[in-house]
N, C-alpha and C positions, 0 to 999 in steps of 0.2 A: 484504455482499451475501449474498444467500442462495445456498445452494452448487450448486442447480441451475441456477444464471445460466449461459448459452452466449455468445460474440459478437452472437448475432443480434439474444439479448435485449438488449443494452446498445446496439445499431445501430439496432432499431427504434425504444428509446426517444431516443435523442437523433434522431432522424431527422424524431421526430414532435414535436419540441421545435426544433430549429432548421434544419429541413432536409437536404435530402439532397448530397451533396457534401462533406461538412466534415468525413468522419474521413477520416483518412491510416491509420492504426494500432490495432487496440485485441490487447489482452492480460490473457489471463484469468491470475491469480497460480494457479500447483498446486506442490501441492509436489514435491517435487525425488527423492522415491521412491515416491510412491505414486501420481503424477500426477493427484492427487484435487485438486480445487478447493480455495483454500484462502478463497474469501469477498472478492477485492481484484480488480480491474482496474485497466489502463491503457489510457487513450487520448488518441491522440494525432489534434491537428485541424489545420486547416489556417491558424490564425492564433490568436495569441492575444487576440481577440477573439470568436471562437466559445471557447472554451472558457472565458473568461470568463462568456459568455451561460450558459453550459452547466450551469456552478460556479451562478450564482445560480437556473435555473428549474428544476434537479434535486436541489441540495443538499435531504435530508430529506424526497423523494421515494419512498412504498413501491414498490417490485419484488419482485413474487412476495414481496410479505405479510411483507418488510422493509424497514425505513426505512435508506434507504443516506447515506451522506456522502461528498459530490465538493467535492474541493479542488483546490490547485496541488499535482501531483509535482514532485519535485525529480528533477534528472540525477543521476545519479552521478558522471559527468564535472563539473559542475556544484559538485560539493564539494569544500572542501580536500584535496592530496592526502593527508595527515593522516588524514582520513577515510576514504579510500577503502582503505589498504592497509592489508590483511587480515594480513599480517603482524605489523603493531606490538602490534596487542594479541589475536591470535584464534591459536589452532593452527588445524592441516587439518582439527580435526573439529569447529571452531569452537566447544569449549571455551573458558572464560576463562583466559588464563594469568597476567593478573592486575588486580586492578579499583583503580579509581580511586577514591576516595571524594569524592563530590560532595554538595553541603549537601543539605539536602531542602528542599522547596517549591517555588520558581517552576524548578527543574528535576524536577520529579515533570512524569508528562503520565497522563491514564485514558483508557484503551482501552474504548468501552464497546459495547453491543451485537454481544459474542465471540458462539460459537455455544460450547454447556453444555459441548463435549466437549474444548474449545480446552486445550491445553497449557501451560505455558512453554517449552517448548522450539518448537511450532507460534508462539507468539506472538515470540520472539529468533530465529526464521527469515525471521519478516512482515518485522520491524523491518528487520532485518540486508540483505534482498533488497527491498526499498523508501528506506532513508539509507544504508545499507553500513555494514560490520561496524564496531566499538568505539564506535559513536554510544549507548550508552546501558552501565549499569553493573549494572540490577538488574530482573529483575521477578519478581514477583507476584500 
């Protein structure tokens, strides 16, 4: 999403997509020290059946003069706890303390329409705070 997106904008558009009543929740992703946008939302609706709806009339929908992509989140809760603790394989400053080596190909995934100035470290912050931390081993 493009990083001047607010709640309202993601409210109106689905509002005018499936009506009004069906978000519970939405949450713009910022980062964690700069409290700047980081291009990612969450929301959440009131069945999954709207959000369904949601997923297919918005997926690759411009907003503010970007093509955005809406799929299913996943809980965090919702994961192995394997995955979830940040311990087994992250220090505090979510450093790698040590990586896994995993074949390449159908576990590569491409991230694509970053914004030019996107990082690795902004991009293993996305990841890390959308599946939780040691779900992935490498980017670039």
């Amino acid at each position: 999403m493009d990083w001047s997106i607010v709640e309202e904008d993601l409210k109106d558009l689905i509002e005018k997509t499936v009506g009004e009543g069906k978000i519970v929740k939405t949450r713009i992703g910022v980062d964690k020290y700069t409290n700047k946008p980081r291009g990612y939302a969450h929301v959440d609706f009131v069945d999954v059946g709207v959000a369904q709806e949601v997923i297919e009339k918005l997926n690759g929908v411009s907003l503010k003069g970007r093509q955005i992509v809406v799929n299913n989140g996943v809980r965090r809760e919702d994961l192995p706890a394997s995955s979830r603790d940040s311990s087994s394989s992250f220090d505090g400053n979510n450093a790698p303390r040590a990586r896994v080596q995993q074949p390449r190909g159908d576990h590569v995934v491409f991230l694509g329409n970053l914004a030019w100035d996107m990082s690795e470290g902004l991009i293993k912050e996305m990841v890390n705070d959308i599946l939780g931390p040691g779900l992935f081993t490498n980017v670039s």
